[in-house]
C-alpha positions as CSV (number, residue, x, y, z in Angstrom):
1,X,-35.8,40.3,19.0
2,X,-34.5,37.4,16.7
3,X,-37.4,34.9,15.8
4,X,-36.3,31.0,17.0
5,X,-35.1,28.7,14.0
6,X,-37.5,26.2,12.8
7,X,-35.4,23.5,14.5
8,X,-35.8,25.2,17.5
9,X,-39.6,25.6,17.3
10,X,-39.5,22.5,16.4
11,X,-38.0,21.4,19.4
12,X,-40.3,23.2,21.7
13,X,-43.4,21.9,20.3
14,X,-41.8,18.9,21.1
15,X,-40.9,19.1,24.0
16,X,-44.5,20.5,25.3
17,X,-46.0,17.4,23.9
18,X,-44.2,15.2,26.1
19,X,-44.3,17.0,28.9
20,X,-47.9,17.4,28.7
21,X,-48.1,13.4,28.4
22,X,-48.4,11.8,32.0
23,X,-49.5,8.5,32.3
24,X,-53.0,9.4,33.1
25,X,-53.5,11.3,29.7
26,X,-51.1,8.8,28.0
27,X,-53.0,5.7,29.0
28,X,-56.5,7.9,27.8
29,X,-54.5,8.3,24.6
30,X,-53.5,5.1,24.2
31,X,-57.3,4.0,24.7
32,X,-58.5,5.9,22.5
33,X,-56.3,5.1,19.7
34,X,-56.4,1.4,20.1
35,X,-60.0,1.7,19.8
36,X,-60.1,3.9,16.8
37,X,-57.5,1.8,15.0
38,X,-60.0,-1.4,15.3
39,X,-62.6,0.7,14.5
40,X,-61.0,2.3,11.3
41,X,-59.6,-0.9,10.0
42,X,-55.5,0.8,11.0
43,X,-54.2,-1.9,10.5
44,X,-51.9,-3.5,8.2
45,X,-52.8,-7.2,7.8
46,X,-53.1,-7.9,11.3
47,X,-50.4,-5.3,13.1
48,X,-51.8,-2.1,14.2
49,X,-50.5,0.8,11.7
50,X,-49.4,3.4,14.8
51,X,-47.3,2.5,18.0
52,X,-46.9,5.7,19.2
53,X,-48.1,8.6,21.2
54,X,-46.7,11.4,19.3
55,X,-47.4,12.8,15.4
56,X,-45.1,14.0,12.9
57,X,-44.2,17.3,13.6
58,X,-43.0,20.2,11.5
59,X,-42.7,23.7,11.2
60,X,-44.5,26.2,8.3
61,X,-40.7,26.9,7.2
62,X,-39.6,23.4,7.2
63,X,-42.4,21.9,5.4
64,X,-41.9,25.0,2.9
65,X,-38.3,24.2,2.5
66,X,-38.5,21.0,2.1
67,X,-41.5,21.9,-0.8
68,X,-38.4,24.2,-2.5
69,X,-36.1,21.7,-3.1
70,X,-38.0,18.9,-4.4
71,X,-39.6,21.6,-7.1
72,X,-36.3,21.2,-9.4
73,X,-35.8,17.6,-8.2
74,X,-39.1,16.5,-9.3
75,X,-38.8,18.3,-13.3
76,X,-35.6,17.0,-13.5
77,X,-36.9,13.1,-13.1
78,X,-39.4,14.7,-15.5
79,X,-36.7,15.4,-18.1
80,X,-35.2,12.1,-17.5
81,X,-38.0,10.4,-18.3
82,X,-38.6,12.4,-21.8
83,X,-35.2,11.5,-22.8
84,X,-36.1,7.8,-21.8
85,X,-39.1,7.6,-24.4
86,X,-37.1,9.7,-27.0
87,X,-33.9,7.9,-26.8
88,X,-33.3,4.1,-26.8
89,X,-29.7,4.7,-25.1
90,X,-31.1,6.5,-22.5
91,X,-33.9,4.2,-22.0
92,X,-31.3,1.9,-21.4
93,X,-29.9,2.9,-18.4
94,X,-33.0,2.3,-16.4
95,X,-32.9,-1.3,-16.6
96,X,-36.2,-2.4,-18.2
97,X,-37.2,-5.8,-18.9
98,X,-37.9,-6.5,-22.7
99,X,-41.4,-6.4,-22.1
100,X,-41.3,-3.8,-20.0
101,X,-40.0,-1.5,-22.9
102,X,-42.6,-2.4,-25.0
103,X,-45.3,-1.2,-21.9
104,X,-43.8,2.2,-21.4
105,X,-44.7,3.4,-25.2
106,X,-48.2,2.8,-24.8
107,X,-50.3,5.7,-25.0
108,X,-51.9,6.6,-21.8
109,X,-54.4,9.4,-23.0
110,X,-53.3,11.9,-20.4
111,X,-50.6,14.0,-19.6
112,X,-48.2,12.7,-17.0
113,X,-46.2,9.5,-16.6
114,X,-47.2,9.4,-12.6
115,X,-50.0,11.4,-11.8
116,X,-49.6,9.8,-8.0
117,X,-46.3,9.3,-6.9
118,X,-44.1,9.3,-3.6
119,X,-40.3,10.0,-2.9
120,X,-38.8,8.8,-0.1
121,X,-36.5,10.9,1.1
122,X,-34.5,11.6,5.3
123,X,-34.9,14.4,6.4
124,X,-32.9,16.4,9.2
125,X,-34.7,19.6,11.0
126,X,-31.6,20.8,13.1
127,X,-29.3,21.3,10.4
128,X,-32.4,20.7,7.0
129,X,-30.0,18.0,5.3
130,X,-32.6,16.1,3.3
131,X,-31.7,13.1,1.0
132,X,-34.0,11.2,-1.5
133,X,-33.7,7.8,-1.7
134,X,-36.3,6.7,-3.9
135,X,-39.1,7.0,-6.2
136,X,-42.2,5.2,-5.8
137,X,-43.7,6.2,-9.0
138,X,-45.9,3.3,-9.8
139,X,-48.4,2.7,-6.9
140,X,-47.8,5.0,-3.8
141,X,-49.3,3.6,-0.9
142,X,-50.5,5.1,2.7
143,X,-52.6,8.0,1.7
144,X,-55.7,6.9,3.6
145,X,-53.3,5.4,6.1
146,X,-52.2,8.8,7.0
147,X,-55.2,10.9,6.9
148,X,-57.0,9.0,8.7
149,X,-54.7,8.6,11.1
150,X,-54.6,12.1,11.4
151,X,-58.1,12.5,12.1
152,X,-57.8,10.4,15.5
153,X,-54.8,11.9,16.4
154,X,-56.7,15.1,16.5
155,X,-59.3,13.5,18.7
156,X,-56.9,12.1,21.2
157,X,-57.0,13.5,24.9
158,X,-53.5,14.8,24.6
159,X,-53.9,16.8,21.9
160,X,-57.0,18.2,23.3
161,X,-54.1,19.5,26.0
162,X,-51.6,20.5,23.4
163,X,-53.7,22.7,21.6
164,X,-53.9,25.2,23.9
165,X,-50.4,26.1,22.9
166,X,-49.7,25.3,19.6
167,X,-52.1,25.3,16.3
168,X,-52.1,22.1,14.7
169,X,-53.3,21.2,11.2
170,X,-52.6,18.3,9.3
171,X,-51.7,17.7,5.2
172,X,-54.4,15.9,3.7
173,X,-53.2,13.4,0.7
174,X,-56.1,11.9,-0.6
175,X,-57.6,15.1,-2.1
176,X,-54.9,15.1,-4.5
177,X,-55.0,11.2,-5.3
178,X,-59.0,11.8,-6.5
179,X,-57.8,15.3,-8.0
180,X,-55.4,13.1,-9.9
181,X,-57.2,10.3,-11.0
182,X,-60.3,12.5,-12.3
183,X,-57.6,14.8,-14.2
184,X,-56.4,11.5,-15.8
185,X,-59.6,10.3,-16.7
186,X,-60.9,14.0,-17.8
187,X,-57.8,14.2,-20.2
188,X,-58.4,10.7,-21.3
189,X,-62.5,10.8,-22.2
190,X,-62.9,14.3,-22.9
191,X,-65.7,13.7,-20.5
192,X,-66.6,15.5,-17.0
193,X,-68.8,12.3,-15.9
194,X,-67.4,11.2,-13.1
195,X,-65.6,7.7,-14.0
196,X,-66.4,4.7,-11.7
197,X,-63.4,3.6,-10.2
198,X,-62.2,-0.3,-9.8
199,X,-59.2,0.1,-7.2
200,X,-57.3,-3.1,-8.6
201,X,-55.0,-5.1,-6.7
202,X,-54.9,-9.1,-5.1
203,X,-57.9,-10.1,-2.8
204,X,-55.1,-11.6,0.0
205,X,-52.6,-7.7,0.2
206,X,-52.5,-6.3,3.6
207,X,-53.1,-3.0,2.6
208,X,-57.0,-3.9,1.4
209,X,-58.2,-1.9,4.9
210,X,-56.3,1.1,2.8
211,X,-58.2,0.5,-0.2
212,X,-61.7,0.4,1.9
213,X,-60.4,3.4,3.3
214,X,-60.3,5.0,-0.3
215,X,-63.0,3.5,-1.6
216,X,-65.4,5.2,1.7
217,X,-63.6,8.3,0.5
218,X,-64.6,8.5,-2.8
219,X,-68.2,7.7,-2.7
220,X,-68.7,10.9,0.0
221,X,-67.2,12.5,-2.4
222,X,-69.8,11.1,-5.1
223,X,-67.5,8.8,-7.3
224,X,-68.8,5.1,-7.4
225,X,-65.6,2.7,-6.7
226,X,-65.3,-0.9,-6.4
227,X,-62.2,-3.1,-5.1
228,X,-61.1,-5.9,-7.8
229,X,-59.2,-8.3,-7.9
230,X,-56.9,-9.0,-11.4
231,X,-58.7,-12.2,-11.4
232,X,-62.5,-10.9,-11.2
233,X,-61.9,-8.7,-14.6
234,X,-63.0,-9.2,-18.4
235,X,-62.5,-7.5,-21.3
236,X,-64.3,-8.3,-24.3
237,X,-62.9,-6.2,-26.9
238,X,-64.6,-2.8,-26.3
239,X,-65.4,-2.6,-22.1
240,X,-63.1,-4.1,-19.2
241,X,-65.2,-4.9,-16.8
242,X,-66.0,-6.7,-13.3
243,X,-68.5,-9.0,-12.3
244,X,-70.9,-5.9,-10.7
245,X,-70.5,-3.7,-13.7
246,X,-68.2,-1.3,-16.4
247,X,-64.9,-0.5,-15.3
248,X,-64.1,3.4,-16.8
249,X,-60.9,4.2,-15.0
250,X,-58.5,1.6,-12.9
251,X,-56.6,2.9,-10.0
252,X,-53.7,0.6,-10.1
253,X,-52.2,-0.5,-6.7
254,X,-51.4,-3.2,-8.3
255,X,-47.4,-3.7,-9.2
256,X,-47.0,-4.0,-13.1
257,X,-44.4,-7.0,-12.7
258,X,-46.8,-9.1,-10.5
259,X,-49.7,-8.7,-12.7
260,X,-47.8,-10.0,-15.4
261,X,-46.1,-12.7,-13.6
262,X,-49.7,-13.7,-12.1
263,X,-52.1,-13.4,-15.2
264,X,-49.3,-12.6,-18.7
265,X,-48.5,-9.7,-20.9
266,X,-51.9,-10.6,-22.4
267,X,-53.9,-9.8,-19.0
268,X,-57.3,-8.3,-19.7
269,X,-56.5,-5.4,-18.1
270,X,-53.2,-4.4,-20.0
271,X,-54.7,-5.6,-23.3
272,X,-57.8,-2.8,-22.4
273,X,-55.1,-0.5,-21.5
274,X,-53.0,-0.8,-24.7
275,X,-56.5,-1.0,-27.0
276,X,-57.3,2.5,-24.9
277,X,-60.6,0.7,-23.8
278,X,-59.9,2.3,-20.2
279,X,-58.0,5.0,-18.5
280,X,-54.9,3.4,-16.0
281,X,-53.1,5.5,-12.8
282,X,-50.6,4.9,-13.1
283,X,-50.0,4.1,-16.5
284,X,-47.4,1.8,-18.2
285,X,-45.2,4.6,-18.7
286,X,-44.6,4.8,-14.9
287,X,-42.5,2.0,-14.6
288,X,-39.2,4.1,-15.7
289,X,-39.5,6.4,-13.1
290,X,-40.0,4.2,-10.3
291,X,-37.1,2.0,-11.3
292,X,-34.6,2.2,-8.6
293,X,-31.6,3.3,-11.4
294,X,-34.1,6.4,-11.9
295,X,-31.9,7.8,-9.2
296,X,-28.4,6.8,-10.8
297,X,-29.6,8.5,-14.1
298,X,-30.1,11.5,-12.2
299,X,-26.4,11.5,-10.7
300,X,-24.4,9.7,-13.6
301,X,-22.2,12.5,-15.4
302,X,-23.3,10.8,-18.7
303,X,-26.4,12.4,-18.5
304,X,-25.6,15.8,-16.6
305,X,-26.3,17.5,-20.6
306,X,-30.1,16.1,-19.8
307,X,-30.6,18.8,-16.9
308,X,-30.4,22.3,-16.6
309,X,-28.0,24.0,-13.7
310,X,-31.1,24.5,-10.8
311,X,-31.7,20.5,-11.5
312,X,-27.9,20.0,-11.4
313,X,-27.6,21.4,-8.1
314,X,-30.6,20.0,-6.7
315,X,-29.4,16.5,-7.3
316,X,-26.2,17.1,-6.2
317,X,-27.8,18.5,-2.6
318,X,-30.4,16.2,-2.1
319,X,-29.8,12.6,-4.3
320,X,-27.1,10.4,-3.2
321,X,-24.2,9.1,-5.2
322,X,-26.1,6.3,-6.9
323,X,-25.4,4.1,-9.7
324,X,-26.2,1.0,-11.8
325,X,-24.0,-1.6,-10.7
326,X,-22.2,-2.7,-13.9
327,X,-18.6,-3.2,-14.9
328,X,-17.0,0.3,-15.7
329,X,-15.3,3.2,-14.9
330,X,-17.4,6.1,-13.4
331,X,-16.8,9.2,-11.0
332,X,-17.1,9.9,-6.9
333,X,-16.9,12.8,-6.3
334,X,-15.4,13.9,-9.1
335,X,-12.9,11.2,-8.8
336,X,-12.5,8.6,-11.8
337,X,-13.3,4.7,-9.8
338,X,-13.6,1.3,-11.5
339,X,-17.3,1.2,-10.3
340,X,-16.8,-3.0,-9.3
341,X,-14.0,-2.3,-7.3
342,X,-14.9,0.4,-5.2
343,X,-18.2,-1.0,-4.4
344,X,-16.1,-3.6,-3.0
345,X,-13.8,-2.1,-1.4
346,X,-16.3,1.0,0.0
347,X,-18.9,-1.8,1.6
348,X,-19.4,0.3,5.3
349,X,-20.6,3.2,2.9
350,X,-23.3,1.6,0.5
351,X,-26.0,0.3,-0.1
352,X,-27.1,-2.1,-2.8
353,X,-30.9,-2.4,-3.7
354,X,-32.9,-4.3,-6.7
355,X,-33.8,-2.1,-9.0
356,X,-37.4,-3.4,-9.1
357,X,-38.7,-4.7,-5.8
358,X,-40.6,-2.9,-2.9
359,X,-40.9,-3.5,1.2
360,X,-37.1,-3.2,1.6
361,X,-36.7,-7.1,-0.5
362,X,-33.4,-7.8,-1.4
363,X,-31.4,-4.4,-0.1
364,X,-28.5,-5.2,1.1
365,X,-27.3,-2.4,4.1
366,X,-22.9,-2.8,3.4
367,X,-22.2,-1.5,7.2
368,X,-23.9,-4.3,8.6
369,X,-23.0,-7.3,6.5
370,X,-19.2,-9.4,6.7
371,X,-17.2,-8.9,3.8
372,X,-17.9,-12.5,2.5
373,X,-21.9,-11.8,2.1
374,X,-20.9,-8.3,0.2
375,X,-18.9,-10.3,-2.0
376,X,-21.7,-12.6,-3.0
377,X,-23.8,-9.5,-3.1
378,X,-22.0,-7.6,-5.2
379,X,-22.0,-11.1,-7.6
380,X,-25.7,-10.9,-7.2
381,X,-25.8,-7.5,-8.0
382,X,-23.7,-7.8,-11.3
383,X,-25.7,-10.9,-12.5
384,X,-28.9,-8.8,-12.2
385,X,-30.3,-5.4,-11.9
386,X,-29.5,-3.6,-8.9
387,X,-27.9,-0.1,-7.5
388,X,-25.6,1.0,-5.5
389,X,-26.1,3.6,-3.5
390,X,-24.3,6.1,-0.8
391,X,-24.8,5.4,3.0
392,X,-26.7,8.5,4.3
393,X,-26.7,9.8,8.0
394,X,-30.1,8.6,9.6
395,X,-32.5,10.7,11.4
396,X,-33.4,9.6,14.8
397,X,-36.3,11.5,16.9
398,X,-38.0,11.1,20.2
399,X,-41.0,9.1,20.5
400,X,-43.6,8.0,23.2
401,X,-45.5,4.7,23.8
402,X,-47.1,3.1,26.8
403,X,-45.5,0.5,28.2
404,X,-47.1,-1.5,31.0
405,X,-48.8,2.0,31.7
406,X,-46.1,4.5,31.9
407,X,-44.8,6.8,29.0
408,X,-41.3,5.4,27.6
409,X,-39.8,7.9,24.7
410,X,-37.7,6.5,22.7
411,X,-35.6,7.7,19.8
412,X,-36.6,6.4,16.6
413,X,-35.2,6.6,13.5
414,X,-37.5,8.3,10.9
415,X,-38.5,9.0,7.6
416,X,-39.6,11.3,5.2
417,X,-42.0,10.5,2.2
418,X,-44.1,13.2,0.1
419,X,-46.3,12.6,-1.9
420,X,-46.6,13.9,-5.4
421,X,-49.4,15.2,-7.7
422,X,-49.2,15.5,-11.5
423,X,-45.2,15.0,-11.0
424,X,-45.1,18.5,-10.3
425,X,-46.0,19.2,-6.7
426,X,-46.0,17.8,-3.0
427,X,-49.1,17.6,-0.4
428,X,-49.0,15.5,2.8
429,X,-46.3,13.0,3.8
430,X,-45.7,9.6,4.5
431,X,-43.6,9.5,8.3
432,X,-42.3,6.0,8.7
433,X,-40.5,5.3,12.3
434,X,-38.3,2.2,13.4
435,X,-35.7,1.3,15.7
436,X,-34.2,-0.7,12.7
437,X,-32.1,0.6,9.9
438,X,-35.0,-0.6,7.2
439,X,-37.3,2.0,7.7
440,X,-40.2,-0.1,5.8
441,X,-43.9,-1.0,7.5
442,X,-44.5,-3.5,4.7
443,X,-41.1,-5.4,5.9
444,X,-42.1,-5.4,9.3
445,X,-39.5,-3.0,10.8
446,X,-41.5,0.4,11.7
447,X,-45.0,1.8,11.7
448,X,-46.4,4.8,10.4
449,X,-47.5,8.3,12.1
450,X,-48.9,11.0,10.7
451,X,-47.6,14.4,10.0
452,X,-48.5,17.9,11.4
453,X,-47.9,21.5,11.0
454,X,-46.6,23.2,14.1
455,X,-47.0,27.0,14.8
456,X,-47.2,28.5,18.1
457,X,-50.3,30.5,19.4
């Protein structure tokens, strides 16, 4: 006998779940996970991080295809970068702020320019199309998010059901953040003390129930951390440090651009950085990658001489046609455009999007805007850094909630995001889920669910 395709295991699995959910076990579910998400701090600033009753679900074979093909994908914005530091006209092309340019050539004492990252990427199990739409390369968030939301979907009474069936396991993340961040510091001390940690971003972000979600993590896993604001920090020349002690190693979350706009280019923490007085993830140097134009670097045919022909193909399957909007001539599909005009004349098939901001600010979705706001968008767009970037198709998937105590599934549109370690390799995902077209929890238009493996017993 044949073995079933992924897609169709997939849809089994599925399938089983749902029918398994009555109300009875849905309202015990739904209990359940209300109370852990108080308990566990789930929430981001006051909304409750999950709305559903259902995981993140793949197969062994998708999760190891999808693995594959972001292998090449993943060395190539590594090669991109390289020719960025080497190479003043490449360098270019990613948009950087004067001061910014200055930033990326500090030395960071270790090997990689993201030793955390994320892509963000839709993926399709019934016919594996997967697109990546972006790099989060300077402060990936959601980690804790997702593992711990893990941990109480595996507690919940329908699962307890659903197991009988199916083994279930789920795809950790945070290991590889600490394996990360204690290779940085390792590389940049020559020391195997464990560092203590200040996890560094503004006293008022929602996403400070993540950071005591890390910082619980760490200490059972015996590294002292602390959370800081950019505000509470000193650095006298030799130590940066906060008002409880030494900082060794900061673990940015953090965005570059804000600290600078809040505190200057002369903030204690980037002059300790640049003086090598203490170890940053991620470091200055991340900030080309996780420009938005990283993408359009990738796909513009000036640079194809940059990557070799796996890397080619790779971004040619799995990166969309992306560029920076400027005046000139470029290629679609191996036709020669005036870049301007076909943007505007194109809108139901683009996108445009800043090339630095985060929580879906500023994008701009062409098939559901008149033609007048395109215009003044594409305006915008030439009078400062932005992409553009090809429409692609949407997943949707089936999801349940309880709704006045009955099961409602609903097809939601959904996400892909792995995380990366070192820039080399993926472990554990980010699944976003909305019923609007900006998949993006920090704008308000989805929640987040974590993400299984799915074999049958």
């Amino acid at each position: 006998m044949t073995a079933p395709s992924d897609a169709a295991t997939l849809r089994e699995a599925i399938d089983d779940y749902h029918a398994l959910l009555s109300n009875d076990i849905a309202g015990e579910s739904q209990a359940r996970l209300d109370a852990q998400l108080r308990e566990r701090g789930l929430f981001f600033g006051d909304r409750p991080l999950c709305t559903v009753l259902r995981p993140r679900f793949f197969t062994p074979g998708q999760h190891r295809g999808i693995r594959r093909r972001i292998a090449p994908l993943l060395a190539a914005f590594r090669r991109a970068h390289d020719a960025a530091i080497a190479t003043s006209a490449v360098l270019d092309q990613f948009r950087l702020a004067d001061w910014e340019r200055d930033l990326v050539h500090w030395k960071s004492g270790f090997r990689d320019p993201s030793p955390i990252s994320r892509l963000d990427a839709f993926y399709t199990p019934d016919d594996e199309e997967l697109w990546f739409t972006e790099y989060n390369a300077e402060v990936p968030a959601g980690a804790a998010y997702g593992d711990v939301l893990a941990e109480v979907f595996h507690s919940l009474p329908i699962m307890r059901e659903f197991v009988h069936r199916w083994h279930v396991h789920s795809l950790p993340a945070r290991p590889h953040t600490l394996h990360a961040l204690i290779d940085a510091w390792q590389q940049f001390s020559g020391s195997r003390v464990a560092p203590r940690i200040a996890i560094l971003d503004w006293r008022e972000v929602p996403t400070q129930s993540e950071f005591r979600l890390f910082q619980r993590y760490f200490a059972e896993h015996g590294v002292e951390s602390v959370i800081v604001d950019p505000a509470e920090v000193d650095y006298d020349g030799e130590r940066l440090s906060a008002s409880d002690g030494p900082i060794d190693l900061v673990y940015k979350r953090v965005l570059t651009t804000e600290l600078v706009e809040r505190g200057g280019i002369d903030h204690p923490v980037l002059r300790a950085v640049k003086d090598g007085a203490v170890c940053m993830v991620n470091p200055p140097a991340c900030k080309i990658l996780h420009k938005k134009a990283s993408l359009a670097v990738l796909h513009d045919e000036r640079n194809a001489s940059l990557f070799d022909a796996e890397e080619r193909q790779a971004i040619f399957e799995h990166v969309p046609w992306t560029r920076v909007v400027e005046e000139r001539r470029t290629t679609h599909r191996g036709r020669d455009i005036d870049l301007v005009e076909f943007i505007r004349a194109e809108r139901e098939r683009l996108v445009l999007k800043p090339n630095d901001d985060y929580g879906g600010k500023g994008i701009v979705l062409g098939w559901e805007t008149d033609a007048a706001a395109w215009d003044r968008a594409v305006a915008l767009a030439l009078a400062e850094p932005y992409i553009v970037q090809e429409r692609v198709r949407l997943p949707f998937e089936a999801y349940p909630s309880l709704v006045d105590g009955n099961v409602h599934v609903v097809d939601r549109m959904v996400d892909t995001a792995p995380y990366v370690a070192y820039g080399a390799f993926t472990e554990g995902y980010l699944s976003r889920l909305s019923t609007a077209s900006l998949l993006n929890v920090t704008a308000g238009g989805g929640s987040q669910t974590p993400t299984f493996i799915v074999e049958k017993r």
